[in-house]
N, C-alpha and C positions, 0 to 999 in steps of 0.2 A: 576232820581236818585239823591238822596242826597248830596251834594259835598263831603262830609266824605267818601262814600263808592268809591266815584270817582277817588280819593287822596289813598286809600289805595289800589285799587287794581294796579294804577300804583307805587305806595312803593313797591307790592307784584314783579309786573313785572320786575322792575331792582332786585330783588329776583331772579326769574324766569329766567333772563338773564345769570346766573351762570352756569345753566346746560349741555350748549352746551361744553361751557370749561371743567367742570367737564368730563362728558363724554369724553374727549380726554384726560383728566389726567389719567384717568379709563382706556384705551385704550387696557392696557397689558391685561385684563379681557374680556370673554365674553361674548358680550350682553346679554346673558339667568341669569350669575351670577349677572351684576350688577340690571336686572331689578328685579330678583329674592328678592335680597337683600334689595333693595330700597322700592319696595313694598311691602314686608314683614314687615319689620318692621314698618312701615305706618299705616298696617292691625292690626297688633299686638297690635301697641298704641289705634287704635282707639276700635278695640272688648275690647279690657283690660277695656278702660274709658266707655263700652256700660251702665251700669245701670247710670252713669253722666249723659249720654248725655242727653238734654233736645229735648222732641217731640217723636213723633210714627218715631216708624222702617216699611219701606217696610211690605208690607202685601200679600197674592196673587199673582196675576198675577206682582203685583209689584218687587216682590222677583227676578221673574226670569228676566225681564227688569235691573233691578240695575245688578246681575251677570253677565248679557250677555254685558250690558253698561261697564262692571268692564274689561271683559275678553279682551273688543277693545282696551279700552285706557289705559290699565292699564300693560296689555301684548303686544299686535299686535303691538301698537303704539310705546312703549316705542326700541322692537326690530329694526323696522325701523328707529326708531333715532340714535340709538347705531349705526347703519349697517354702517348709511352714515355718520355719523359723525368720525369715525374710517375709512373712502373713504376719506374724502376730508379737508376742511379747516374749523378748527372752527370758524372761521371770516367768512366766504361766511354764512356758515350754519345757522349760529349765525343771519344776517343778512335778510337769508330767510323766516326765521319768519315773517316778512310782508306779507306774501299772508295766513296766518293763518285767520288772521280776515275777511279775503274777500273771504272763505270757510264759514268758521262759519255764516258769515252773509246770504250769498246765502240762505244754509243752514235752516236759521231761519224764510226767507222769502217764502221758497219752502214747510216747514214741517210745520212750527210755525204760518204762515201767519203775520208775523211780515212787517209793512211798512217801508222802509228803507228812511231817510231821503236825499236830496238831497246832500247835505255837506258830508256827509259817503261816499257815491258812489265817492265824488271828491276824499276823505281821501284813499279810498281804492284802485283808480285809479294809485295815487299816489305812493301807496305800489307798484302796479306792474311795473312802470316803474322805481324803487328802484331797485327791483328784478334783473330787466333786467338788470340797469346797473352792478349790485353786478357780476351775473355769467358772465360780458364778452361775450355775444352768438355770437359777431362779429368776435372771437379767431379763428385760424383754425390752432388749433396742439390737439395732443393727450393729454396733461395735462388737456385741455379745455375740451375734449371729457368728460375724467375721472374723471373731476371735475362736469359737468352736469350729469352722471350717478349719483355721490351721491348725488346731488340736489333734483334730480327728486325722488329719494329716501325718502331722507327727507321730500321733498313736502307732496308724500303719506301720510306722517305720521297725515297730518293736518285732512286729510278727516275721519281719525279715530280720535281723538284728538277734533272733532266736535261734534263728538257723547255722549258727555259728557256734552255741552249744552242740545243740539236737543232732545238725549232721556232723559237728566232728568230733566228740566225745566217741563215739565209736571207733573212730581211726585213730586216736590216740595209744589200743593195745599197737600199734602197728608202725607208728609214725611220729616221729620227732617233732614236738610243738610247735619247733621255731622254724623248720621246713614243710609243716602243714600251713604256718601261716603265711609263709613265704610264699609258697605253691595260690595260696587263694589269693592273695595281693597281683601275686600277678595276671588271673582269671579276671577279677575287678580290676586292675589297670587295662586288658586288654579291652573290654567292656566298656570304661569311661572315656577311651581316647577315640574308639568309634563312635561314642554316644557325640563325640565334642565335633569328630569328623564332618558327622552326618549335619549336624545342626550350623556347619560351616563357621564354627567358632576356631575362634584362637586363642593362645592364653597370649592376655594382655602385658602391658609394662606396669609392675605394681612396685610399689615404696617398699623399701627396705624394711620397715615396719611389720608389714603385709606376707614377705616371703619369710620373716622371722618367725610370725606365728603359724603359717602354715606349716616349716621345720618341725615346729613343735608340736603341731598334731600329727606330723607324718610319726617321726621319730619315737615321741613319749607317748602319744597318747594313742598312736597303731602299732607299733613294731614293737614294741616294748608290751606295750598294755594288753595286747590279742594275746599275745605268748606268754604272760603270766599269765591272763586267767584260764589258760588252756592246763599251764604246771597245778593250777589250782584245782581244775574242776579231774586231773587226772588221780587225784588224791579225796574228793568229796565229793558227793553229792550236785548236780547242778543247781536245784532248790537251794541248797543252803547258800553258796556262792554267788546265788541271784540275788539273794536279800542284801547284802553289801549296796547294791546298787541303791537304795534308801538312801546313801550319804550323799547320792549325787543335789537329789531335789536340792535340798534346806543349801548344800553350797552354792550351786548353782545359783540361784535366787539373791543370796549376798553378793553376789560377782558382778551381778545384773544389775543388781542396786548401787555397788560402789563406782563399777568401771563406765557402765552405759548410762544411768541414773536415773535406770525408771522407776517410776513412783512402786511404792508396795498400795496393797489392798489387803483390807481386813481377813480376805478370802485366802490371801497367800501364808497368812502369818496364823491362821488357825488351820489350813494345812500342812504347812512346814512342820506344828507342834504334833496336831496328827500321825504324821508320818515319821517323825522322829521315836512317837509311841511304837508305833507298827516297828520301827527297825529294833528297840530296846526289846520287844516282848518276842519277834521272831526268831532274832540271832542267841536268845537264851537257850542255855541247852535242855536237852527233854530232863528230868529225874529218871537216874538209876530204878530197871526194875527191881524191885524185892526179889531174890531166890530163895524160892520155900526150902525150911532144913530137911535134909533129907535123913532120915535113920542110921544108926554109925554102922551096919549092916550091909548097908546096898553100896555099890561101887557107881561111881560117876562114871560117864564115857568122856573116853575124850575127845575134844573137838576143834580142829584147827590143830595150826603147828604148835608144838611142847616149845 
């Protein structure tokens, strides 16, 4: 991957970092409203800009992949973030974001047949004993209980959250980023406005405050954010691309600290270091293998374009 695209999708992830918080600013609203709204207007911006967008849209069997791709991560997932993020502490949660990439990666290597490099496995190792320290599992009272329910919570939300690589890395020989993403925003809008239907909700009157930050996840942190990491992973590896996600924990946790003001624990702050390790030693690149000399006699073949 290019170091530009390397550098920007970690810019995007301290972006990305925001949401957990937000979502617990959001908290008086129900999940079905805020994801409603969020990726609504998401969908909105992106079909409005569709004759802009540059490249082919979804085709065929494509069509219903993007919708079904649209309906997991863009509904399922964002509900289970809401759920546990409104259970437990936007700092743990915030924090658990490190075992995202070490789904996504599995992931890429089970579906994609992507090789994972040694140094990721370290990176990703890393993440999990982050984890471990963040949720405390050595606790034995009822807040610890109630704090690993919304974890485990959250966690789920990865293995959906995955499928945003997994199934659209493929359609990207085929399909224009920003109208793959377009295409699933609107499968997950059609998805959360029934979910909101059924459940006989409305979206409420919310403070100016309130539809400013939902803008901002619709906008920055969906329609912006989904469509780089898609120009990114059509140029790298999804392994690699996943480790970035590392920068979200350590920010997220400051944001939680300075904006909501919850207390840190010992557990957050020797994970954060943890996982800061796991992001320096994964995003390192491999060493150059040695090419043995070969004899001034023998001809090399050639391989790839001149």
């Amino acid at each position: 991957m290019p170091a530009v695209w390397l550098w920007l999708l970690i810019v995007m992830n301290l972006l990305w970092a925001g949401t957990v918080s937000m979502y617990k600013y959001l908290g008086a609203y129900p999940a079905a409203t805020i994801a409603t709204v969020r990726y609504g207007l998401a969908a909105i911006c992106l079909v409005g800009l569709w004759p802009w967008l540059p490249g082919k849209g979804p085709r065929g069997k494509d069509i219903i992949r993007a919708l079904v791709m649209g309906v997991i991560v863009f509904s399922i997932s964002p509900h289970l973030q809401i759920a546990a993020v409104q259970r437990g502490q936007a700092g743990d949660t915030s924090l658990l974001i490190a075992l995202e990439p070490l789904i996504v990666a599995v992931g890429a290597a089970l579906l994609l047949h992507e090789k994972i490099a040694r140094r990721r496995w370290w990176g990703f190792g890393l993440g999990i004993l982050g984890m471990t320290l963040i949720s405390q599992i050595w606790r034995d009272d009822v807040q610890a209980l109630k704090g690993l329910l919304a974890n485990l919570i959250f966690v789920s939300s990865f293995v959906c959250e995955a499928a945003f690589s997994i199934m659209g890395k493929p359609m990207l020989e085929r399909v224009s980023p920003l109208k793959l993403v377009a295409v699933g925003l609107l499968g997950g809008t059609v998805a959360n406005v029934a979910s909101l239907a059924v459940s006989g909700q409305t979206i409420p009157t919310m403070p100016v405050t309130a539809w400013l930050t939902l803008v901002y996840l619709a906008l920055i942190c969906t329609a912006f954010g989904y469509a780089l990491w898609y120009f990114a992973i059509e140029r790298a590896p999804v392994s690699l691309a996943a480790l970035t996600v590392f920068v979200q924990p350590v920010a997220g946790l400051l944001l939680a600290v300075l904006w909501l003001r919850e207390d840190l624990h010992w557990g957050q702050f020797w994970g954060g270091v943890v996982i800061i390790a796991g992001l320096i030693i994964g995003l390192r690149s491999e060493p150059a293998r040695k090419v043995a000399s070969q004899p001034a006699n023998t001809i090399e073949p050639c391989i790839g374009k001149s």
